[in-house]
Z-matrix of the N, CA and C atoms (Angstrom, degrees):
N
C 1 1.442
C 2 1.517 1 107.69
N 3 1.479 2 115.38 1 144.01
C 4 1.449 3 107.14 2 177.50
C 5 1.182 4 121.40 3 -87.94
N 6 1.351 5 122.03 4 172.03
C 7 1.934 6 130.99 5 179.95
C 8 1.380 7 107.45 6 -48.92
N 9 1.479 8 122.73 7 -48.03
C 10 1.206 9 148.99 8 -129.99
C 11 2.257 10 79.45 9 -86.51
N 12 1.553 11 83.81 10 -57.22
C 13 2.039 12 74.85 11 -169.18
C 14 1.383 13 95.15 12 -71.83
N 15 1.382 14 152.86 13 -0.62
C 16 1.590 15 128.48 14 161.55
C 17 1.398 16 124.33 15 -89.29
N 18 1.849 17 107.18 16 -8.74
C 19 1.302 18 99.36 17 158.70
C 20 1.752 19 115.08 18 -86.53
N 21 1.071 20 127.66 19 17.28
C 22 1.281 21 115.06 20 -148.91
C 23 1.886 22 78.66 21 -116.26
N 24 1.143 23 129.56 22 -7.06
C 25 1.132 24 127.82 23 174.34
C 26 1.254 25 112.87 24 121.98
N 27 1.666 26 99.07 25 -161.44
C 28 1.795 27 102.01 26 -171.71
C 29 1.289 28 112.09 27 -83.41
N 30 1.567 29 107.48 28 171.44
C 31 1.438 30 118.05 29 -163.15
C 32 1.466 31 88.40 30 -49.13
N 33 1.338 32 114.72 31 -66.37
C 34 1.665 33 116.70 32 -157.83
C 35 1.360 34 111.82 33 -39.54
N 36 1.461 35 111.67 34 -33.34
C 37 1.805 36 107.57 35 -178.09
C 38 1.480 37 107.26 36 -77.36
N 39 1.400 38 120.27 37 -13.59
C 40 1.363 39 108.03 38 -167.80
C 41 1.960 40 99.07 39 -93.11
N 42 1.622 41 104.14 40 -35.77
C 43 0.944 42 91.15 41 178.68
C 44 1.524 43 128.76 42 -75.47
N 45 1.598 44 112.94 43 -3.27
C 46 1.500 45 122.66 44 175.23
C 47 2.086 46 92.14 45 -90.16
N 48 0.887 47 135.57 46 -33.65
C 49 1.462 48 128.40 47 172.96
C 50 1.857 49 102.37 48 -48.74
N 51 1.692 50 106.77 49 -68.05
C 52 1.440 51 122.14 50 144.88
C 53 1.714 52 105.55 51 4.53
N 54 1.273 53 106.60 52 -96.06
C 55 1.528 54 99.60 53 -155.60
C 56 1.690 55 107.98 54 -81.44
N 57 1.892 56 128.22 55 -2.86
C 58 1.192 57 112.72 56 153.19
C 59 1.482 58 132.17 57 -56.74
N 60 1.568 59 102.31 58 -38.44
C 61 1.588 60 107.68 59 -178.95
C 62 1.561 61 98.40 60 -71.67
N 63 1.302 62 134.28 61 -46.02
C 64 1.083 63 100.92 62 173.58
C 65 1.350 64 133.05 63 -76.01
N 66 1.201 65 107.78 64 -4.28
C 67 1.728 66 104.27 65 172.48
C 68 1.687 67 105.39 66 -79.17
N 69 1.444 68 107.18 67 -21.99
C 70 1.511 69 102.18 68 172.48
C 71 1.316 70 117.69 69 -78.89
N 72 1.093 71 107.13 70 -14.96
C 73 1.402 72 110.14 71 -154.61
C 74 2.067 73 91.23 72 -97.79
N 75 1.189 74 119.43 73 -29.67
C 76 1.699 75 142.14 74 177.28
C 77 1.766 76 98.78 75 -50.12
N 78 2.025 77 82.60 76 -63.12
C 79 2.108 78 76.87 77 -178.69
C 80 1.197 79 123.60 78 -91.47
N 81 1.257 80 110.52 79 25.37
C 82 2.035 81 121.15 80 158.71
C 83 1.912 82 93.88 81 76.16
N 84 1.623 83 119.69 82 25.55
C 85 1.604 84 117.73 83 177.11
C 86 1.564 85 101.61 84 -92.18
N 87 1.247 86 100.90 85 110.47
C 88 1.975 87 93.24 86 167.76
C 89 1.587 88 106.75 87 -50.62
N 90 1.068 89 94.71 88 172.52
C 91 2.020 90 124.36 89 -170.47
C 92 1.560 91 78.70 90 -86.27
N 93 1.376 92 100.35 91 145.56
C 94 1.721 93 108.84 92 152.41
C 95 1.294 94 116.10 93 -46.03
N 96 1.623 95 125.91 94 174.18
C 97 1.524 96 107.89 95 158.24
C 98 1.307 97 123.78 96 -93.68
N 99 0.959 98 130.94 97 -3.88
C 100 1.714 99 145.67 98 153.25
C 101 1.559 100 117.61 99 -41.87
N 102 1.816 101 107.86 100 -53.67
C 103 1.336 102 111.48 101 173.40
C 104 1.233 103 142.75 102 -72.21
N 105 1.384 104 110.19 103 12.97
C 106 1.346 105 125.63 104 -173.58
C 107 1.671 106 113.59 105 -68.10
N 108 1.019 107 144.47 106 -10.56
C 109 1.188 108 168.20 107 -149.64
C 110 1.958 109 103.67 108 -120.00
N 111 1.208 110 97.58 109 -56.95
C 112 1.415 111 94.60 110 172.92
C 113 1.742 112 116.15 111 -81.55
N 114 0.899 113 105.58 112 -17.30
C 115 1.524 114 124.14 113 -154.45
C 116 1.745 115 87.95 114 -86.34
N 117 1.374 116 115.20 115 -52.92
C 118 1.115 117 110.00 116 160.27
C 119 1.766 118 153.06 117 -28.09
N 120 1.718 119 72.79 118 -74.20
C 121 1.932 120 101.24 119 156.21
C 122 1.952 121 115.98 120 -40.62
N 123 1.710 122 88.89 121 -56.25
C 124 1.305 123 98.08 122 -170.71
C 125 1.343 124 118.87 123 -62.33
N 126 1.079 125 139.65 124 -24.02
C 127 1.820 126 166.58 125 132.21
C 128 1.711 127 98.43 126 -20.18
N 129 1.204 128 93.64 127 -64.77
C 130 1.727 129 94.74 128 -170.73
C 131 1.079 130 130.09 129 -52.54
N 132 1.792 131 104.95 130 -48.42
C 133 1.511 132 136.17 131 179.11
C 134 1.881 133 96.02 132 -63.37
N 135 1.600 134 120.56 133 -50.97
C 136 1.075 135 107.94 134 -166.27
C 137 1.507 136 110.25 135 -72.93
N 138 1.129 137 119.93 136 -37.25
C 139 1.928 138 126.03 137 163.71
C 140 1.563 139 109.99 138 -33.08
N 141 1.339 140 100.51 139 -81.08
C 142 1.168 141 99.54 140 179.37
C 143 1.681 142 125.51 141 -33.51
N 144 1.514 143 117.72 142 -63.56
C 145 1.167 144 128.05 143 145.34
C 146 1.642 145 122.57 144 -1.25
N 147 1.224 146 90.96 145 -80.83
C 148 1.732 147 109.69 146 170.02
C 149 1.281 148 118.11 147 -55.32
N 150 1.199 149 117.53 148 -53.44
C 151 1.943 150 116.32 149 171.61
C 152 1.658 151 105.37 150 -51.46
N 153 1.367 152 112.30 151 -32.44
C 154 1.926 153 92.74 152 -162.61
C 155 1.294 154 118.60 153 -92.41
N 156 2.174 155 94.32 154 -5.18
C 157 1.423 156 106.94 155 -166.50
C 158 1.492 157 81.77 156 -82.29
N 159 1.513 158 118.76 157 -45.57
C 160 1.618 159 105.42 158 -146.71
C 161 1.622 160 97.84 159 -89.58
N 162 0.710 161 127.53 160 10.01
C 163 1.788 162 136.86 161 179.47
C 164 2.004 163 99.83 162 -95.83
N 165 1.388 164 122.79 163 -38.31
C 166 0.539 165 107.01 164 138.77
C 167 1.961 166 174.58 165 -40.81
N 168 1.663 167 71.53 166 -46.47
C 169 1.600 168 108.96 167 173.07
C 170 1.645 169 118.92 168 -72.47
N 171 1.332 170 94.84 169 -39.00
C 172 1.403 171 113.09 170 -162.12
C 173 1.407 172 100.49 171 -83.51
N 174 1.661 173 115.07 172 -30.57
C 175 1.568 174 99.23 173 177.05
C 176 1.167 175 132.97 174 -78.25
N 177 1.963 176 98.55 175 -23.64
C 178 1.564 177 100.15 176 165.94
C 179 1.449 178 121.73 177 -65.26
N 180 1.532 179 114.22 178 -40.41
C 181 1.664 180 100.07 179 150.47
C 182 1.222 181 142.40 180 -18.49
N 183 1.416 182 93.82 181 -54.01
C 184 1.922 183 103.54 182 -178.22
C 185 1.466 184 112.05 183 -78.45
N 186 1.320 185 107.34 184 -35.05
C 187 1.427 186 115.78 185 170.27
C 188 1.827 187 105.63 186 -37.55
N 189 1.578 188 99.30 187 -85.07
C 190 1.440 189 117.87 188 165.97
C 191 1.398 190 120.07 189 -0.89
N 192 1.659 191 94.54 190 -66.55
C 193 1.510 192 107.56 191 -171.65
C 194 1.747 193 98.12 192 -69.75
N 195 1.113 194 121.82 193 -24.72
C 196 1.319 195 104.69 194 -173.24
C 197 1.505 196 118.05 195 142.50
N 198 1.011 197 134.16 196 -26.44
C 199 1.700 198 142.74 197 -173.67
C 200 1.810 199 102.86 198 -150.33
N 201 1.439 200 99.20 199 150.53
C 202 1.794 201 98.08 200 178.06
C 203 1.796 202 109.75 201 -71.52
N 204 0.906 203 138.75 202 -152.35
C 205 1.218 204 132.01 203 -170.17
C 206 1.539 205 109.38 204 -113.91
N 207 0.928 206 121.26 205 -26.23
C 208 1.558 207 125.06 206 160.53
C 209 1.445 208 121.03 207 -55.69
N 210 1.572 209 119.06 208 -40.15
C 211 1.078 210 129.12 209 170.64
C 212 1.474 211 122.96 210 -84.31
N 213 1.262 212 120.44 211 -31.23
C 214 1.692 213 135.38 212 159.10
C 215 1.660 214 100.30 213 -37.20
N 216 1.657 215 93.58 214 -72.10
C 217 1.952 216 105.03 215 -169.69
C 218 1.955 217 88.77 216 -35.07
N 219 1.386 218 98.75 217 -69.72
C 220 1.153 219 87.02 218 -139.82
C 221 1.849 220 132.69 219 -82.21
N 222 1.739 221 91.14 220 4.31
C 223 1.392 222 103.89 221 157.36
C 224 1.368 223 112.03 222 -89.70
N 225 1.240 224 141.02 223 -2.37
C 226 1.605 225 157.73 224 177.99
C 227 1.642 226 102.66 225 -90.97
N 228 1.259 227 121.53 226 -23.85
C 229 1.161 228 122.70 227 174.09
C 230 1.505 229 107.89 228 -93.39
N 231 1.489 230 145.72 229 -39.81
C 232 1.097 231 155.10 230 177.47
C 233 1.632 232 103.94 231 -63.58
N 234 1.759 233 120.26 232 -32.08
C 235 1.139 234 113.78 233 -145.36
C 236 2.135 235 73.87 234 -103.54
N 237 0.950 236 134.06 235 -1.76
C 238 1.534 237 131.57 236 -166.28
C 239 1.355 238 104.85 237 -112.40
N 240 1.685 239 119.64 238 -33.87
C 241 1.584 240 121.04 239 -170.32
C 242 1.627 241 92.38 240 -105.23
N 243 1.170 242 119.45 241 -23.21
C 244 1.905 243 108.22 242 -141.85
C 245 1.468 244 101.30 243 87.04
N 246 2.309 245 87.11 244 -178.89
C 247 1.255 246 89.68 245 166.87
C 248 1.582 247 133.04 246 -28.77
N 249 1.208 248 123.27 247 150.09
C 250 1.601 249 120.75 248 154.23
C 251 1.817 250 127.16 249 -143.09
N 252 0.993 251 108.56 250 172.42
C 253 1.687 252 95.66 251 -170.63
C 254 1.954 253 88.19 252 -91.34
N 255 1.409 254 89.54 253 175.21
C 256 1.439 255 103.78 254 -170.11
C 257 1.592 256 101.97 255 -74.18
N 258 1.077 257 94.74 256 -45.93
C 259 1.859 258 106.29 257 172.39
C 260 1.155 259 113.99 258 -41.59
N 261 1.124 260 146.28 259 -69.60
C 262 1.509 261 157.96 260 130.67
C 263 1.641 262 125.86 261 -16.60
N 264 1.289 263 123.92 262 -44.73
C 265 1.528 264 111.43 263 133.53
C 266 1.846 265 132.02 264 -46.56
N 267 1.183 266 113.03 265 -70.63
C 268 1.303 267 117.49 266 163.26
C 269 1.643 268 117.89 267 -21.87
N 270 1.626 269 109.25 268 -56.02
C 271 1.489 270 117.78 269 177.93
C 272 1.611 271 105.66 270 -62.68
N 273 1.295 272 113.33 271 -45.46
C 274 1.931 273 115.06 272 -166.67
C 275 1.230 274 96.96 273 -63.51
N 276 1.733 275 120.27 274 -59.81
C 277 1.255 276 99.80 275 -171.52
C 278 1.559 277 134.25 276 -101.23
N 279 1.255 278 99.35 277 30.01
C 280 1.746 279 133.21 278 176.88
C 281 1.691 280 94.90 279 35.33
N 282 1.190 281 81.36 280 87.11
C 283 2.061 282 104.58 281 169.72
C 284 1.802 283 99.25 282 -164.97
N 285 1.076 284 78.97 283 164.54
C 286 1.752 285 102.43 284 -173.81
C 287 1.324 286 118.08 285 -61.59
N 288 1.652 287 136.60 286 128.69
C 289 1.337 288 121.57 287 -169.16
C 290 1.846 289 103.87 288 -68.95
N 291 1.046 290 139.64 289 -0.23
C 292 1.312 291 151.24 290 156.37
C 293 1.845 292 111.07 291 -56.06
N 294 1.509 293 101.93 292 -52.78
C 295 1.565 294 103.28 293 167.51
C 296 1.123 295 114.51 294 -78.40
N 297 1.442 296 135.96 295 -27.91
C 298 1.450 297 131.56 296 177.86
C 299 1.785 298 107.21 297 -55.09
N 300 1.551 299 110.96 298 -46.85
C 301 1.308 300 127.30 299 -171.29
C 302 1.556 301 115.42 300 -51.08
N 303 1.531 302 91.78 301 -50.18
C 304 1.778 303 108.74 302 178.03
C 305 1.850 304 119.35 303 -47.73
N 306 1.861 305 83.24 304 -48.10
C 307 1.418 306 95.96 305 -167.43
C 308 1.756 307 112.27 306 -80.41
N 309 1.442 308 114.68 307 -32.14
C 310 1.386 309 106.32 308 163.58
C 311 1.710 310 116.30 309 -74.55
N 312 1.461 311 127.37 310 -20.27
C 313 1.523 312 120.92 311 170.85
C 314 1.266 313 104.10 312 -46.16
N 315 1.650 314 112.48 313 -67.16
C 316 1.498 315 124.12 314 178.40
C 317 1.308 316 128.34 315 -37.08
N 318 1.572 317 105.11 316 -47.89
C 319 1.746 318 116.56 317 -172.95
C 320 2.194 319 97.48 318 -82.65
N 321 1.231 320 102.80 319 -38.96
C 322 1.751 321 99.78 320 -178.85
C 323 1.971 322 88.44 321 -76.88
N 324 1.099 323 157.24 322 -45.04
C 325 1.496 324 132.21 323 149.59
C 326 1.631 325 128.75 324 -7.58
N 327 1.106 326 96.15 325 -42.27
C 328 1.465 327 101.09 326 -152.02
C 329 1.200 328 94.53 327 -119.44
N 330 1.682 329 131.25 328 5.72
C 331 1.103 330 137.56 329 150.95
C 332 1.851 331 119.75 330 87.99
N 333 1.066 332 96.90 331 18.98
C 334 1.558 333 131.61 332 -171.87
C 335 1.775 334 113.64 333 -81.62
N 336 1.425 335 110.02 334 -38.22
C 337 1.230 336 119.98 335 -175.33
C 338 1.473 337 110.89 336 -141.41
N 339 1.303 338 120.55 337 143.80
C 340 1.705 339 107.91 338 165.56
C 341 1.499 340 109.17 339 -123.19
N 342 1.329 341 112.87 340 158.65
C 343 1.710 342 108.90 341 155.12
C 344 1.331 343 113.39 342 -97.38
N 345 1.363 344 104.05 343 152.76
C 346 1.936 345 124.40 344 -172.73
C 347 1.408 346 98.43 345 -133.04
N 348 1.532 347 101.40 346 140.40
C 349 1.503 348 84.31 347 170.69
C 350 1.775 349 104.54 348 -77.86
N 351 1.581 350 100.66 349 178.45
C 352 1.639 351 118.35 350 -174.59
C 353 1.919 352 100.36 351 -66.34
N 354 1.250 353 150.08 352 -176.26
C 355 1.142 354 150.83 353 -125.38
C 356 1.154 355 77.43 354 -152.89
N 357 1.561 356 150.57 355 -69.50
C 358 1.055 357 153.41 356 -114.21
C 359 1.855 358 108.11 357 -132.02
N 360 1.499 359 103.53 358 -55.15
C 361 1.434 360 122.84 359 -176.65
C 362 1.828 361 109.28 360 -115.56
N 363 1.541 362 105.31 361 119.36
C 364 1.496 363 131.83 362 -175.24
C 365 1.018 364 99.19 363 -84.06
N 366 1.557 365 139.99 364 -5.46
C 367 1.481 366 137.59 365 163.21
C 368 1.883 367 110.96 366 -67.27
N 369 1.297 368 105.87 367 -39.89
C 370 1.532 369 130.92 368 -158.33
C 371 1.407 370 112.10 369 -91.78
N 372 1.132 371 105.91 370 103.47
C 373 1.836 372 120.62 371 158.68
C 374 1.294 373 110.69 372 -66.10
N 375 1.261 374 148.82 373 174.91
C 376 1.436 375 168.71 374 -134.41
C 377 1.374 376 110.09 375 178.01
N 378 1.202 377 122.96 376 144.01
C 379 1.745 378 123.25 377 172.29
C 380 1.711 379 79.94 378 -131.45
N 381 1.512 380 108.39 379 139.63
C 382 1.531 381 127.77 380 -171.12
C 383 1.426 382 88.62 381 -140.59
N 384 1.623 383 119.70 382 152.59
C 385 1.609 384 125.13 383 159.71
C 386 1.472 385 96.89 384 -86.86
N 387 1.188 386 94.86 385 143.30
C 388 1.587 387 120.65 386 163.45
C 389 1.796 388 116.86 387 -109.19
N 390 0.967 389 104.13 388 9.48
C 391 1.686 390 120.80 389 -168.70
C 392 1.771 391 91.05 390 -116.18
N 393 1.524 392 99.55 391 159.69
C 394 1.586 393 109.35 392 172.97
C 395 1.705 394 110.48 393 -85.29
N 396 1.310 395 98.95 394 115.52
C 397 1.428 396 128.03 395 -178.36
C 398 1.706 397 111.28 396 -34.04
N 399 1.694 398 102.96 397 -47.16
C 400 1.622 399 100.93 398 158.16
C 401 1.509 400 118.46 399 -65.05
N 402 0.926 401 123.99 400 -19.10
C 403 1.676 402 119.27 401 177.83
C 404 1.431 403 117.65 402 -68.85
N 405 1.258 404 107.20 403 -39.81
C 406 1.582 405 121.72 404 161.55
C 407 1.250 406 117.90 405 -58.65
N 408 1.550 407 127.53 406 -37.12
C 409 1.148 408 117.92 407 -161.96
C 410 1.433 409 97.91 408 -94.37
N 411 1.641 410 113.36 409 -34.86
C 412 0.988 411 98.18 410 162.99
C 413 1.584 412 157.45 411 -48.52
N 414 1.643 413 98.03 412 -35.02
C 415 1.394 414 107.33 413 164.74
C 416 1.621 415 113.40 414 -82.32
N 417 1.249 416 112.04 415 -21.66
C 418 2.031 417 86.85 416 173.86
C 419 1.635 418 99.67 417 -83.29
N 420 1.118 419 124.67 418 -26.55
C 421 1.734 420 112.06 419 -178.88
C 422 1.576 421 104.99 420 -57.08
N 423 1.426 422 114.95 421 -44.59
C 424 1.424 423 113.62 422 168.66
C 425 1.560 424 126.82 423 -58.99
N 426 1.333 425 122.25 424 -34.05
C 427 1.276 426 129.79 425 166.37
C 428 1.842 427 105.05 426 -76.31
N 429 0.995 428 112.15 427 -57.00
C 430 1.771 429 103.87 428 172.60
C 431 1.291 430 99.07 429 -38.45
N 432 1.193 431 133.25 430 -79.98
C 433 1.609 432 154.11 431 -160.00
C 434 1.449 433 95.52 432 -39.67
N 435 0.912 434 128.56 433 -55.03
C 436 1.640 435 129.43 434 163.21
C 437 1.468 436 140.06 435 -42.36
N 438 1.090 437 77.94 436 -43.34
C 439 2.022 438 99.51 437 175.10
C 440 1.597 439 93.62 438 -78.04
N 441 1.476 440 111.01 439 -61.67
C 442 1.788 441 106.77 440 -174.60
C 443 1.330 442 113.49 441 -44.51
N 444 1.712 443 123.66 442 -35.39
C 445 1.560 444 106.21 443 -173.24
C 446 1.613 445 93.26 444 -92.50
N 447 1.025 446 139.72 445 21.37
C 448 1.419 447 116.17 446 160.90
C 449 1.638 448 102.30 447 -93.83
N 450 1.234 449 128.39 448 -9.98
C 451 1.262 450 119.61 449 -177.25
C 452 1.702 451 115.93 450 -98.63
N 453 1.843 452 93.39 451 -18.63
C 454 1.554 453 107.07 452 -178.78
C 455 1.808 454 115.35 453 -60.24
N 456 1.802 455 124.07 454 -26.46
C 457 0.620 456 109.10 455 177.16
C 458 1.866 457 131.28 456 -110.15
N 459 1.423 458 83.26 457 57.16
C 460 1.410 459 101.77 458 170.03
C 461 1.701 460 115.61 459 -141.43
N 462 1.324 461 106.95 460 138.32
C 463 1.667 462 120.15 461 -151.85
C 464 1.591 463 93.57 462 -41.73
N 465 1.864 464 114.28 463 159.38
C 466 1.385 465 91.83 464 165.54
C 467 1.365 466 108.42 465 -89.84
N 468 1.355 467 156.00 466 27.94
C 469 1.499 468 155.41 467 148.71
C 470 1.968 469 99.86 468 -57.37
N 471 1.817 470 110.65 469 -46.32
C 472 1.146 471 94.70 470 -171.80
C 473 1.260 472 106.84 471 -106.72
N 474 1.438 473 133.89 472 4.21
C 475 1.687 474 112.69 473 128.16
C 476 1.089 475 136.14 474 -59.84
N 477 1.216 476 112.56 475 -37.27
C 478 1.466 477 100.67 476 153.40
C 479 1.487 478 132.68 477 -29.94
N 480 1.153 479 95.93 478 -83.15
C 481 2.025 480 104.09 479 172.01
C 482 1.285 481 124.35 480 -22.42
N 483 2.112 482 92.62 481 -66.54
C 484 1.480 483 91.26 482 161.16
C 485 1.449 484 140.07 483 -43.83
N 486 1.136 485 99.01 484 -58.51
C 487 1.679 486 107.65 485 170.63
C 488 1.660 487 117.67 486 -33.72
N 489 1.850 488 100.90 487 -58.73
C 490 1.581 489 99.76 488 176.77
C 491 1.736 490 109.02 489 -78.39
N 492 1.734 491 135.90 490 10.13
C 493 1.206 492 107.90 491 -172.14
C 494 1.889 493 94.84 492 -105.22
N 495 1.664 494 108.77 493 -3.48
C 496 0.861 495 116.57 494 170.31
C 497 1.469 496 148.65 495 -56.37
N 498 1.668 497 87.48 496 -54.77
C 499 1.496 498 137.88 497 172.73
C 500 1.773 499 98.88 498 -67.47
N 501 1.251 500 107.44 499 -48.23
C 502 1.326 501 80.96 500 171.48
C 503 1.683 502 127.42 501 -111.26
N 504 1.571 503 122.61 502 17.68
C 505 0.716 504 116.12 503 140.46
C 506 1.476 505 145.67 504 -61.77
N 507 2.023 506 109.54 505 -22.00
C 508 0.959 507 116.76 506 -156.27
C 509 2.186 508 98.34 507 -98.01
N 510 1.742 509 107.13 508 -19.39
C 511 1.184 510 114.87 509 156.45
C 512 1.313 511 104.82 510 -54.92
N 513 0.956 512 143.93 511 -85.71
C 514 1.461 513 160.28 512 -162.75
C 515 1.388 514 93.69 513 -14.07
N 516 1.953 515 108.62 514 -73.10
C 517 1.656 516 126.19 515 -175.13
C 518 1.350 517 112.07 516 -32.87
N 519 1.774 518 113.56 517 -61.64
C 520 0.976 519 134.61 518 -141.65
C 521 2.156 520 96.87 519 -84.55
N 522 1.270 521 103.83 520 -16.19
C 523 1.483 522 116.78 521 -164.67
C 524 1.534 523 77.67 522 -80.61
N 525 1.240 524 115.21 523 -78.40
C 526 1.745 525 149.44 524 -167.30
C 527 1.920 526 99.77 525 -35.77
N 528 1.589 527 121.61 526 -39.37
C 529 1.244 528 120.78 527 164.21
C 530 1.089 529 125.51 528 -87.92
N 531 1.797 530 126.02 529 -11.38
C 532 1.264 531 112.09 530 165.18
C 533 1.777 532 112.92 531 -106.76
N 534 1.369 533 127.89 532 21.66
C 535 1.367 534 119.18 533 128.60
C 536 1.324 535 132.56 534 -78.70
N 537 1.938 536 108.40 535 -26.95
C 538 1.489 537 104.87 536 169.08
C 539 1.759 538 117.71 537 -55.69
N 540 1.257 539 111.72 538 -46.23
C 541 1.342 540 128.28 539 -172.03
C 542 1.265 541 125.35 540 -60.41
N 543 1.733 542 112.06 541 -27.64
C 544 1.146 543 113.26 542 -163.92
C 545 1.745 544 121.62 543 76.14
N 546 1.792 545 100.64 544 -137.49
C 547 1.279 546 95.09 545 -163.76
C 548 1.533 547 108.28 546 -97.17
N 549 1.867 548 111.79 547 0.35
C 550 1.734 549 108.26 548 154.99
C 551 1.780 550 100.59 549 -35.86
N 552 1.154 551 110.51 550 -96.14
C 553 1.253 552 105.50 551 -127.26
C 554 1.273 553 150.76 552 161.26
N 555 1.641 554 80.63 553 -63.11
C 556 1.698 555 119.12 554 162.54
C 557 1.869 556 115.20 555 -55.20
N 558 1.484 557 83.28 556 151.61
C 559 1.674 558 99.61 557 -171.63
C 560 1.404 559 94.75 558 -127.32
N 561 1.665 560 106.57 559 -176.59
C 562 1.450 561 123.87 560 158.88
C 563 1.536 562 114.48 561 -124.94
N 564 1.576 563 106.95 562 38.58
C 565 1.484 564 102.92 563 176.17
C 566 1.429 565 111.29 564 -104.39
């Protein structure tokens, strides 16, 4: 969050700035040109907002469907590639091979996943499902299916938008982390 929205006051004012721009923004009235500064802030505060609500939301979904969402990805990834090395999980679902470890202990617990060694290379573990491959698919189609009707009830003119204010917000990120990075590479998308 920037300096600019903690001088501008408390959360509550930013988040009441928050729902003017979008009420301005609802009846198609541009912002003054003065408010661009708050109008900004107020964007940020409401994002943020929105990420912790729907990060929230979304896990009780996955819950629902059956596994938390860390564990969905990454039996959804086993059940789409096959086996895979831990290294290669870690990369798909951009978390630490330390969290990959946790989450297959847990899922090979509960008898969901096993490790094998590699066929070829004695360096290389394998993560394999031990669960029925439709059961997996079944629960992320149910967790997808969830996320889709929260988006189903908005016109498609303003999925649309969304879609493109997304798409290019998420260029922006992904631009914005590979000048931070240099010649990594690496993003935070």
């Amino acid at each position: 969050m920037s300096t600019a929205s903690f001088e501008s006051g408390s959360i509550d004012v930013q988040v009441a700035q928050a729902a003017q721009v979008a009420q301005v923004a609802q009846d198609g009235i541009a912002a003054p040109a003065g408010d661009s500064d708050s109008s900004v802030a107020a964007l940020a505060v409401e994002t943020e907002a929105f990420v912790d609500a729907f990060e929230r939301w979304a896990g009780r979904k996955a819950v629902a469907a059956g596994e938390s969402i860390p564990r969905l990805r990454l039996l959804y990834a086993i059940h789409c590639h096959g086996p895979q090395k831990m290294a290669d999980l870690a990369d798909e679902l951009t978390v630490t091979p330390r969290n990959v470890t946790a989450l297959v202990d847990g899922l090979e617990a509960e008898g969901l996943v096993r490790r094998v060694p590699h066929s070829t290379d004695r360096r290389v573990t394998l993560v394999e499902l031990t669960c029925s491959s439709e059961l997996v698919a079944a629960q992320f189609g149910a967790y997808q299916a969830s996320v889709e009707r929260l988006f189903s009830g908005l016109t498609v003119k303003d999925q649309s938008t969304l879609l493109r204010l997304l798409t290019t917000l998420h260029e922006r990120m992904h631009a914005d982390a590979g000048s931070s990075t240099g010649a990594k590479g690496t993003s935070d998308d």
